[in-house]
C-alpha positions as CSV (number, residue, x, y, z in Angstrom):
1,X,-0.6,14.0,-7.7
2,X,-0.7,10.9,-6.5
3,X,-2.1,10.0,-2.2
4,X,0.6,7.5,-0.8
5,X,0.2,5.6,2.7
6,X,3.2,5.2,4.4
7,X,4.1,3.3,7.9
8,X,6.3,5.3,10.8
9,X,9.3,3.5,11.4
10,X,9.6,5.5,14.8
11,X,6.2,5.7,16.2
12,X,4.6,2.6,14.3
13,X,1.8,4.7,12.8
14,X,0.2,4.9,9.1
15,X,-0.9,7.7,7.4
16,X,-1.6,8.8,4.1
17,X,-0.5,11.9,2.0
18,X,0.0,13.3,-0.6
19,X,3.4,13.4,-2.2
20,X,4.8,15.6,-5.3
21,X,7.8,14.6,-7.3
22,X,10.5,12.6,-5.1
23,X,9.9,14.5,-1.7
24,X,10.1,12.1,1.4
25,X,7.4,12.9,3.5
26,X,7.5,13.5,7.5
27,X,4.9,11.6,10.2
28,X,2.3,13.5,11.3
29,X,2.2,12.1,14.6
30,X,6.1,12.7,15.2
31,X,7.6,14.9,13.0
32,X,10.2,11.6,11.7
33,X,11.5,10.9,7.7
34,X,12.1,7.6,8.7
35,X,9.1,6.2,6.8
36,X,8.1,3.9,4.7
37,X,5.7,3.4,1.1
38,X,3.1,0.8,1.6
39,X,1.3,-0.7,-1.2
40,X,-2.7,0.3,-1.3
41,X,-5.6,-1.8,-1.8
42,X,-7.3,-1.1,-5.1
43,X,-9.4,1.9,-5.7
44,X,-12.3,0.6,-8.4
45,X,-14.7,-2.6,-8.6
46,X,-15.3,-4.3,-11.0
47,X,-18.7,-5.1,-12.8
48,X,-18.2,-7.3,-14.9
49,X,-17.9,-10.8,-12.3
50,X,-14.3,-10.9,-13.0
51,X,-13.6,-9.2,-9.2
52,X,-15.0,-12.5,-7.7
53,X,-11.7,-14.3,-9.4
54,X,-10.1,-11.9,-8.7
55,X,-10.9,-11.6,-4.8
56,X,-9.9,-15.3,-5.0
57,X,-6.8,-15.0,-6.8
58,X,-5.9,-12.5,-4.0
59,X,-6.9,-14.9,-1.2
60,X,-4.9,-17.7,-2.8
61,X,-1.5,-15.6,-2.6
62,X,1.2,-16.7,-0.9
63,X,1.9,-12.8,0.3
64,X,0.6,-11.9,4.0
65,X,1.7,-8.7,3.6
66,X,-0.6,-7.8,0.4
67,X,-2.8,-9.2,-1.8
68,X,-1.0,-9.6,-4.9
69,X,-0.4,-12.7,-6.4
70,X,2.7,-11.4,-8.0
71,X,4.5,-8.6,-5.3
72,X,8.2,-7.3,-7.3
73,X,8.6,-5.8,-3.4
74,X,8.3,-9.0,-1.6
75,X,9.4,-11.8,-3.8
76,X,5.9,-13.4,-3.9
């Protein structure tokens, strides 16, 4: 079961939670649906020396909102 963060539309702020199946979840702060997915940072590091290219592949992107070089959401 997978931990999402999610951005209120109506009161402007994140939190995170955990979500089963296809269920919207509500704000915690206001009660609102009107919510939306955002894309998380990593969770592991790697230790092999390959994080440093990519940390700098990441910088390199042309995506403010994330630090994918390749983001299906935004086009980047």
């Amino acid at each position: 079961m997978p931990i999402y963060e999610y951005h209120c539309e109506k009161c402007d702020k994140n939190f995170e939670c955990l979500v089963l199946g296809g269920d919207t979840p509500a704000c915690p702060a206001c009660g609102t649906q009107e919510v939306a997915r955002l894309m998380s940072a990593c969770g592991f590091v790697s230790k092999s020396g390959a994080g440093a290219a990519a940390k700098r592949a990441a910088a390199d992107s042309g995506c403010s909102g994330c630090g994918s070089t390749n983001c299906s959401s935004c086009g980047h």
